[in-house]
C-alpha positions in Angstrom: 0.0 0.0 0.0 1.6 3.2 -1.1 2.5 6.0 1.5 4.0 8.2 -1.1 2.2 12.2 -0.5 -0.7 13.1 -2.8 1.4 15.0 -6.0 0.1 18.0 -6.3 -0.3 17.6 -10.5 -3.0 14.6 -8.5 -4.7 16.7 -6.3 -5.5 19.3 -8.8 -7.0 16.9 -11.0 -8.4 15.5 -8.4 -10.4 18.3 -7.5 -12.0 18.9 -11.2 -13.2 15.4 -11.0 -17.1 14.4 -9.6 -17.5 11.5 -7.2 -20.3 10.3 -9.7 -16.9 9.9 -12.3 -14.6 8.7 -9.8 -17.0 6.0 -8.2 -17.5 5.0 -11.8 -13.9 4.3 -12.4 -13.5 2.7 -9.3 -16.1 0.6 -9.8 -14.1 -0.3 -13.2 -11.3 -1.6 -11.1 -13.4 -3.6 -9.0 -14.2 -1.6 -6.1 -18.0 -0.8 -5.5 -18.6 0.2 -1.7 -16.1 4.0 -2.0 -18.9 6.4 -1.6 -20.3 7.0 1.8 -23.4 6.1 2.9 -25.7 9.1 4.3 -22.7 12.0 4.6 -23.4 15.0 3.4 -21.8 18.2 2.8 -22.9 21.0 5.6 -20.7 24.0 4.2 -21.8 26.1 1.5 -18.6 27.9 0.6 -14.9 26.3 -0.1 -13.3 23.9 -2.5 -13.9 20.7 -3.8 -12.3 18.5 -1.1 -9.0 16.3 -1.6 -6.6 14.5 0.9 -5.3 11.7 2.6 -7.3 10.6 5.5 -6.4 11.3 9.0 -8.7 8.8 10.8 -10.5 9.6 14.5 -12.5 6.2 15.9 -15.0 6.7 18.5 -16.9 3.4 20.0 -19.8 3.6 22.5 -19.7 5.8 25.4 -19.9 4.9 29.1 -21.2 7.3 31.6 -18.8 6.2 34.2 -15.2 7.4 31.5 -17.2 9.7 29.2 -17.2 12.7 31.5 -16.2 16.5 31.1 -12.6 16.2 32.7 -11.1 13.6 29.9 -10.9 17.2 27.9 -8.3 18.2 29.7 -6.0 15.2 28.7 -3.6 16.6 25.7 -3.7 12.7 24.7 -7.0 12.5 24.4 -7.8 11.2 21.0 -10.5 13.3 19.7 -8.2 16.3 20.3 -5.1 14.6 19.8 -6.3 14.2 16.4 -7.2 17.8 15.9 -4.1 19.1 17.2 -2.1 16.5 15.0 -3.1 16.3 11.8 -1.0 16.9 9.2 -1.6 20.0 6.9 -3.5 18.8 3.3 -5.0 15.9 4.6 -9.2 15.6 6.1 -10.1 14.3 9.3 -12.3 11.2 9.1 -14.3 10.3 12.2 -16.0 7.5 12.8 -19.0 7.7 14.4 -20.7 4.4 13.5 -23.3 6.2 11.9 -24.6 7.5 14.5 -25.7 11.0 14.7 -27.5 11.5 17.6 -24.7 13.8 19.5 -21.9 15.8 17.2 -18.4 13.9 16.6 -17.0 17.2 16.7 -17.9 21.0 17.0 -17.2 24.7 15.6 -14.1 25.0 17.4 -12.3 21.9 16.9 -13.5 22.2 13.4 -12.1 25.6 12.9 -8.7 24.4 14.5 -8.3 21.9 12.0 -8.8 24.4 9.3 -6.4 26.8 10.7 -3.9 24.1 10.6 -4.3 23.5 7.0 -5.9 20.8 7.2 -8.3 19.8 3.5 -11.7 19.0 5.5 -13.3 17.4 7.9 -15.7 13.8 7.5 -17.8 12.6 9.8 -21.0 9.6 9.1 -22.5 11.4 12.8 -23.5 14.6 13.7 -21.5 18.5 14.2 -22.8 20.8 16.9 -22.1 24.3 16.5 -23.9 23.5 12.8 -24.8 27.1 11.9 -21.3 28.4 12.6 -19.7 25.6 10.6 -21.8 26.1 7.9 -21.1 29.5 7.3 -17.0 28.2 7.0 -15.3 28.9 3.7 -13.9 25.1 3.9 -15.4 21.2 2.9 -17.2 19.8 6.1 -19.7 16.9 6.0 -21.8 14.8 8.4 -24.5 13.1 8.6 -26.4 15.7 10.2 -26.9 18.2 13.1 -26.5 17.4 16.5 -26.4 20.1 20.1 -25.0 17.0 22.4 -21.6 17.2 22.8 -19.4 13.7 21.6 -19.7 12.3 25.2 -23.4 11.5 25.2 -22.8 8.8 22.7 -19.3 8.5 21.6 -15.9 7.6 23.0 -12.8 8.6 21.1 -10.4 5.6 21.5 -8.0 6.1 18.3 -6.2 7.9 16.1 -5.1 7.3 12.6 -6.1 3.6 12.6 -8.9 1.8 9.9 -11.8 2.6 10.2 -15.5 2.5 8.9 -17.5 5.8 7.8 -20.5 6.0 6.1 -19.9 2.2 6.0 -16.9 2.5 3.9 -13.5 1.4 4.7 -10.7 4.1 5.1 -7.4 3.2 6.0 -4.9 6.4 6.9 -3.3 7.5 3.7 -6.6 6.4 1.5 -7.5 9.7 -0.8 -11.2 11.5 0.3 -12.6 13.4 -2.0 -15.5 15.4 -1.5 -17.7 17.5 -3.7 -21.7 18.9 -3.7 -22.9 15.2 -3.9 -20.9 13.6 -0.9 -16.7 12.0 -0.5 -15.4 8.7 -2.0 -13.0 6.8 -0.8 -9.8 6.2 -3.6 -6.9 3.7 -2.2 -4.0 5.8 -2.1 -2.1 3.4 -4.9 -5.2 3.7 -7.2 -5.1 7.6 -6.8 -2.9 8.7 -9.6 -4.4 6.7 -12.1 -7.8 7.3 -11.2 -7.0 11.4 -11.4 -5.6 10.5 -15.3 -8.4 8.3 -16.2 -11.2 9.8 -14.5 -10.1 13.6 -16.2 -10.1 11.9 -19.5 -13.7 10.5 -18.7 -14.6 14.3 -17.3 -13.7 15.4 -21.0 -15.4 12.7 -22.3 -18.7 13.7 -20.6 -18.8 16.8 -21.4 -18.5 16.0 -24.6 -21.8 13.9 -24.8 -23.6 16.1 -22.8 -22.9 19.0 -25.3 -24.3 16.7 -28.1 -27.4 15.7 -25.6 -28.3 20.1 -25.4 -27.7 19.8 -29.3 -30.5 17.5 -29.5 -28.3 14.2 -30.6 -29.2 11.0 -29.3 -27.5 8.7 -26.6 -27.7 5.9 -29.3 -24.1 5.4 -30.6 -23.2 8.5 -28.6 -23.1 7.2 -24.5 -21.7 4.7 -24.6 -19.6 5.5 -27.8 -19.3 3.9 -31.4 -16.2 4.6 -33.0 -18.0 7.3 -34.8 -18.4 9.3 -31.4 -15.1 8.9 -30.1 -14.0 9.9 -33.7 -16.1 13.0 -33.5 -14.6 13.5 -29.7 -10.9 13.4 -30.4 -11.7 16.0 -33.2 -13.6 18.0 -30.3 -11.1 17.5 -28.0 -8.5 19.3 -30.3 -10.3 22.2 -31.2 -10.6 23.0 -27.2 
């Protein structure tokens, strides 16, 4: 499994690429659970999303642990993780799904933003929603949520596999996140996907110009070698 840091020539492309295209070319390589399961975006404003997953693992509270004072731990996990995470990459929490009290709030959210990091992923819920929505910078979750973490959630590790949106993410994996939700890429699948998926991007654009020029998707999606005749031509004249 590679380790090697995203290229930036990657992440760019990255970027300009939809998770409907890149689900699609995963999915050509085998790979059909990469696109998580209710996980939304909350943010209006800011980027497509792209880095390498920084994970955060929560299992089920206990009243008896889960209490106010575990805060101020600096080894805590849950903001352990926010103070650690490397700069380009998006925190991934796992929540289990469960979004009945927030993974995470305004403030750690913020702080992971102003250390550089390229979002924040969570299949539970955010507190603090209306605040983090207003940030210029990718967040998703499954939805809103006032309780604090401790109500349902126990932060146990940081940077291991996990699940979210019942997808696997292993540390390193690529997350990318756009207006319809974040897929998961296997970081040694990355820089292939970026070529093949920006070729496919091209592609699509192509047909859907034909599709507003009244053509028909017979011989045009998928292609006869009449179409991809007509696209090479279109490509050049870009």
């Amino acid at each position: 499994m590679s380790t090697q840091p995203l290229s930036p020539e990657t992440r760019a492309l990255l970027s300009r690429i939809s998770t409907a295209t890149l689900t699609s070319q995963l999915m050509a390589r085998g790979l059909r659970n990469t696109f998580m399961h209710k996980v939304y975006r909350l943010t209006t404003g800011g980027p497509s999303m792209v880095g390498e997953a920084f994970t955060l693992r929560y299992i089920p509270a206990r009243e008896d642990i889960d209490v106010s004072a575990v805060f101020e731990n600096r080894e805590h996990p849950q903001r352990k993780a926010v103070e650690t995470i490397p700069a380009g990459h998006v925190l991934v929490i796992d929540c289990r799904q469960d979004a009945r009290a927030a993974g995470a709030g305004s403030i750690l959210v913020s702080r992971t933003m102003m250390r550089g990091a390229a979002g924040v992923v969570t299949d539970g819920g955010l507190r603090d929603s209306p605040t983090i929505e207003a940030l210029d910078y990718p967040v998703y979750c499954a939805g809103r949520a006032a309780p604090t973490n401790l109500t349902r959630h126990h932060a146990v590790d940081v940077n291991v596999p996990i699940g979210c949106g019942d997808v696997p993410v292993y540390p390193g994996d690529i997350i990318v996140g756009d207006r319809e939700g974040v897929v998961v890429i296997p970081r040694h699948l990355a820089d292939e996907v970026a070529r093949q998926g920006t070729e496919q991007t091209l592609m699509e654009d192509f047909v859907i110009e034909r599709v507003l020029a009244g053509q028909s998707t017979y011989g045009l999606y998928p292609p006869n070698e009449e179409s991809l005749a007509a696209f090479e031509k279109w490509k050049k004249g870009r």
